[in-house]
N, C-alpha and C positions, 0 to 999 in steps of 0.2 A: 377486085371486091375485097372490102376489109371488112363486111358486118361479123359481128358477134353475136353467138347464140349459147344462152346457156338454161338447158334443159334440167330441170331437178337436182342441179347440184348440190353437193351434202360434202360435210368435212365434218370429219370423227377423229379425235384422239381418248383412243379405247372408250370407255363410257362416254365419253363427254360429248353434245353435240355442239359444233357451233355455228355450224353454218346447214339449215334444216328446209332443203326443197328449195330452190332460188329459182325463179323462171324468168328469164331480162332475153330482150332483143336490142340489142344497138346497129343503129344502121350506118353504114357506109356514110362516112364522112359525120357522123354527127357527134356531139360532146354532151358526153354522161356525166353527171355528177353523183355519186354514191355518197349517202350522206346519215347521219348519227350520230348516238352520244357514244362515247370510248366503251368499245367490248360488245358494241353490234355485230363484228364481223365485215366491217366492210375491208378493212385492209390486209383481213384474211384472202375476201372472196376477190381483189386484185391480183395477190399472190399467187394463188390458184391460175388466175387468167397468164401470168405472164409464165406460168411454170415451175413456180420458187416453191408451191407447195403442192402435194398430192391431193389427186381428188378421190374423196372416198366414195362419192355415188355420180350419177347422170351423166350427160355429155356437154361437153365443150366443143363449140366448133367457133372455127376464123376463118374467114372467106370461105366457108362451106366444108371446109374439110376438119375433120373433128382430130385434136391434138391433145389430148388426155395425156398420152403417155409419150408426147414429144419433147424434149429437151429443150429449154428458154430459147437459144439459140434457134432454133428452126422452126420456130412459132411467128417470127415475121413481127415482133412487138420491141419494146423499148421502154426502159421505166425507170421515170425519176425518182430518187426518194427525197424523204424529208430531212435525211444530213445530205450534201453537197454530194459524199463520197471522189471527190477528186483528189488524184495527187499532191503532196505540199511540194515534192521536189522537182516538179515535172512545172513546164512552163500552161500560160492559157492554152499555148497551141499543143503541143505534147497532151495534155489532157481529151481536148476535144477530139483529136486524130488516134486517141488511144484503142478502139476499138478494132479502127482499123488498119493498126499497126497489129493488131493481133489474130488481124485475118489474111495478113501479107499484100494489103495493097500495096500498089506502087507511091513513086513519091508525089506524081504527078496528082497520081486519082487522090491521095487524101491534101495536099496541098488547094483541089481545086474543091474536093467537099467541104474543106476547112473555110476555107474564103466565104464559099455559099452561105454557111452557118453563122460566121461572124455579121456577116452582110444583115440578115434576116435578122438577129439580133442586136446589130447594130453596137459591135462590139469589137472591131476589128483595131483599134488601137490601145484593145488587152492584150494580143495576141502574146508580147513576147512577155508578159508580165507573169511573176508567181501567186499563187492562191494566198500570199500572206501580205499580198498588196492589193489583193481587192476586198469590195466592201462585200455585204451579204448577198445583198442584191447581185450582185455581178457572178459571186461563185456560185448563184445557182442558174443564172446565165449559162454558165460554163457547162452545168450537168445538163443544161435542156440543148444544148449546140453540141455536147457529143451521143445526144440520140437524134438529134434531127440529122447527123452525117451518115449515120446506116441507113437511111432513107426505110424505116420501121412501117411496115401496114398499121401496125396501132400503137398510140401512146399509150404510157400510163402515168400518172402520177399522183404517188402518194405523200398527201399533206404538203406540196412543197414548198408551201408559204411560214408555214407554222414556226421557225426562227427569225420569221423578220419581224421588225419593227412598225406600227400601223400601218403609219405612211408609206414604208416601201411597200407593206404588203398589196396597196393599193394602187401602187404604181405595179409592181409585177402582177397582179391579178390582170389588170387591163390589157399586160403587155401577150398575156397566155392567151386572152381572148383573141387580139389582133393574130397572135404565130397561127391560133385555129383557121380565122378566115383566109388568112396568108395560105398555108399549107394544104388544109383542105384535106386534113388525115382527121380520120378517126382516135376519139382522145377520151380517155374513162380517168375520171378525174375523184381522187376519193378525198374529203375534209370532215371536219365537223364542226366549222362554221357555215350556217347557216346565210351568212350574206355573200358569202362563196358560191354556196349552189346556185341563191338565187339570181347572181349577177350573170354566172357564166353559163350555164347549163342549159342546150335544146332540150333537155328533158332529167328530170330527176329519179333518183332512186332512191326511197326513204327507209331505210331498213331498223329493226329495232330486234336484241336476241336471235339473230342469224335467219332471220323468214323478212321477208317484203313487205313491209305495210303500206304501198302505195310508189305505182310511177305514173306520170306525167310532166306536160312541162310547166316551168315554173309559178305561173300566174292559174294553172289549173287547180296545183295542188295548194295554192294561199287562196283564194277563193271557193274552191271544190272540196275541204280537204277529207278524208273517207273515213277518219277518224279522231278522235281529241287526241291521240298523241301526234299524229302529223298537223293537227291545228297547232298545237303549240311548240313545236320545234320550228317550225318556219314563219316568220320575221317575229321582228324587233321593234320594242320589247315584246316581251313574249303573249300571246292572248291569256286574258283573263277568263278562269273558268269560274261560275258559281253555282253553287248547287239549289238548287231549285223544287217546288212541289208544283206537280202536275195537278191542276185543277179542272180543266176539260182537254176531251180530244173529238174534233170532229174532221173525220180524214185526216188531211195531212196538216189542218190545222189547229197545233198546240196551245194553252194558255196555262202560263207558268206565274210562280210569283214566290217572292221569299220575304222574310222579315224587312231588307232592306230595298227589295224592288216592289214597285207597282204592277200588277196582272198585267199582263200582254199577251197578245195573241200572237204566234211566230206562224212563219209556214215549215214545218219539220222536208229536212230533205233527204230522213229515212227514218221508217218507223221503230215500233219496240218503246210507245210511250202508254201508260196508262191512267187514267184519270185516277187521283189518290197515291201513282206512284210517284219516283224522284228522275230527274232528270239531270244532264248540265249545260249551263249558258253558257258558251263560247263571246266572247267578246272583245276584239282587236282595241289596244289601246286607243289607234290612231282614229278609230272610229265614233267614238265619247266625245259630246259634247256637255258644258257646263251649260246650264240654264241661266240666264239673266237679265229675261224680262218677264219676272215675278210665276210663267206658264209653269206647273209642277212637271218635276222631271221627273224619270222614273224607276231610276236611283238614289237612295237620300246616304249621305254620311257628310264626314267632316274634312277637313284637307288636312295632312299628316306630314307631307315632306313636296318641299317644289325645286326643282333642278331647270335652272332657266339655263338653256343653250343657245341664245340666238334666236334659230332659225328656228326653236317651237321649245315648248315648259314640259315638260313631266311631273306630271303630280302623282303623288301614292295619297288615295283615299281612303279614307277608317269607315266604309260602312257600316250601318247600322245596326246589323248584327255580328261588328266585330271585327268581318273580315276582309282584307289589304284588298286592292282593286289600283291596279295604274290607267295614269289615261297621259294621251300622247297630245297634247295643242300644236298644231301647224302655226301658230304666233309666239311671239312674246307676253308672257302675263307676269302678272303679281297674284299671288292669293295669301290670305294672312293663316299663318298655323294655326289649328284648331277651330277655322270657322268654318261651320258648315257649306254643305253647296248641294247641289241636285245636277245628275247628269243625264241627259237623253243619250238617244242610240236611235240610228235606221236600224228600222227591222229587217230590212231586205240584208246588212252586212252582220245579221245574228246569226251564229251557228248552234243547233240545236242538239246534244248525243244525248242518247238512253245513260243511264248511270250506271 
């Protein structure tokens, strides 16, 4: 068993807090992704898990047994970081076998872990090659094939993409996914890209100023999300928020309206709204439709800038009272600068928060 449990943990350096009550359960065999903007704490609160940093409050436990004040080493984990940290003098294979040349395996045992590793990674004719002969992609190959040789109860890795290049990152992102079904080890995975989490992750961890604002898995927390800041940190581009005036409320259903939107009735899926007060409209680019058969929409402004990609347009709209609004087209379009348009939206993909 490799689940992880961590009960109210807290990290204090003298006043300062940064990591404030954290409650996660990761289970045996699944892949966490910990996610946020730089100085949430999240690759503090991996630290913590693998042992590199002191815990100042609650409990840690790994497969059941609580490890606070164990040494990295006999914590049963593994952890990539975001430089390579490999030898420049030492060969692929000398690196990978490094660990456990310095637990005094034989030549036999790290010769046949070494293979295994290569194999899985599919990298066995790096072997005899130096770190200044591979690409990026490959040296961080090399750091993920000398933690899968210690055979780790749990991975860790922080940011390990963050030096590559798009495209590789997206070839190694797929490749981490496949090692996870391959292995079948428990993997807490920390980024602060957001199509990271969303791609790889049985379940997310959204953290903001060292506390938890929301776990689930990926399609829970972009559909469910529990608050506007994890609405808008999760996909791309980012949801559009607008501030809005509460005109009625009857139960859970809202009607909102602003200088540039037409009244609508939403269904709020939490309360804290009051007729007279302010609210904000959550609204996913890719869910904006342009109006164009004459039907009023229920967004009015003007088209401001268009980024045609192919496979869908991005426009940044000037609403009518001012304010920037993107909308995502699943096509090809043309629209001319400065002319006006009107955009509808399903209700059902509006997200409603108190202000």
């Amino acid at each position: 068993m490799a689940a992880i449990t961590l009960s109210d943990i807290r990290k204090s350096y003298g006043a300062t807090h940064v990591i404030k009550g954290v409650d996660i359960t990761v289970e045996d065999g699944e892949f966490v992704v910990f996610v946020g903007p730089s100085g949430c704490g999240k690759s503090t609160l991996l630290r913590m898990i693998a042992g590199l940093e002191d815990i100042s409050g609650g409990t840690l436990s790994i497969g059941g047994r609580r490890v606070n004040d164990l040494p990295p080493k006999d914590r049963g984990v593994a952890m990539v970081f975001q430089s390579y940290a490999i030898f420049p003098h030492m060969t692929v294979r000398e690196n990978v076998a490094f660990g456990l040349t310095i637990a005094g395996a034989s030549k036999e045992e790290k010769d046949a872990k070494v293979a295994e590793a290569a194999r899985i990674l599919q990298m066995e004719h790096l072997l005899d090659r130096r770190p200044s002969q591979l690409s990026g992609g490959q040296r961080q190959r090399v750091a993920i094939g000398r933690a899968i040789v210690r055979k780790p109860q749990v991975f860790l890795f922080d940011e390990p993409l963050s030096n590559l290049d798009a495209a590789l990152r997206m070839d190694m992102r797929m490749e981490i996914g496949k090692l996870h079904k391959q292995l079948g080890a428990t993997m807490i995975y920390v980024t602060h890209d957001q199509v990271e989490a969303m791609t790889l992750a049985d379940k997310i961890v959204v953290l903001k100023d060292g506390q938890v604002m929301q776990v689930g898995t990926p399609m829970e927390l972009y559909h469910n999300p529990a608050n506007a800041f994890v609405a808008g940190f999760l996909g791309s581009p980012s949801m559009n928020f607008l501030d809005v005036d509460v005109r009625e409320v009857a139960g859970n259903r809202v009607t909102v309206s602003n200088a540039a939107l037409e009244p609508v009735t939403l269904t709020a899926k939490r309360g804290g709204f009051t007729a007279g007060g302010k609210a904000r409209l959550g609204l996913r680019p890719q869910y904006l439709t342009p109006e164009t058969d004459g039907r009023a929409g229920l967004l009015h402004g003007s088209v401001a800038l268009t980024e045609r990609l192919g496979s869908e347009t991005v426009i940044e709209v000037t609403l009518a009272d001012g304010k920037a609004l993107i909308a995502a087209l699943a096509r090809d379009a043309i629209f001319d600068i400065g002319a006006p348009i009107q955009l509808s939206f399903a209700h059902d993909e509006a997200h409603l928060f108190p202000a």
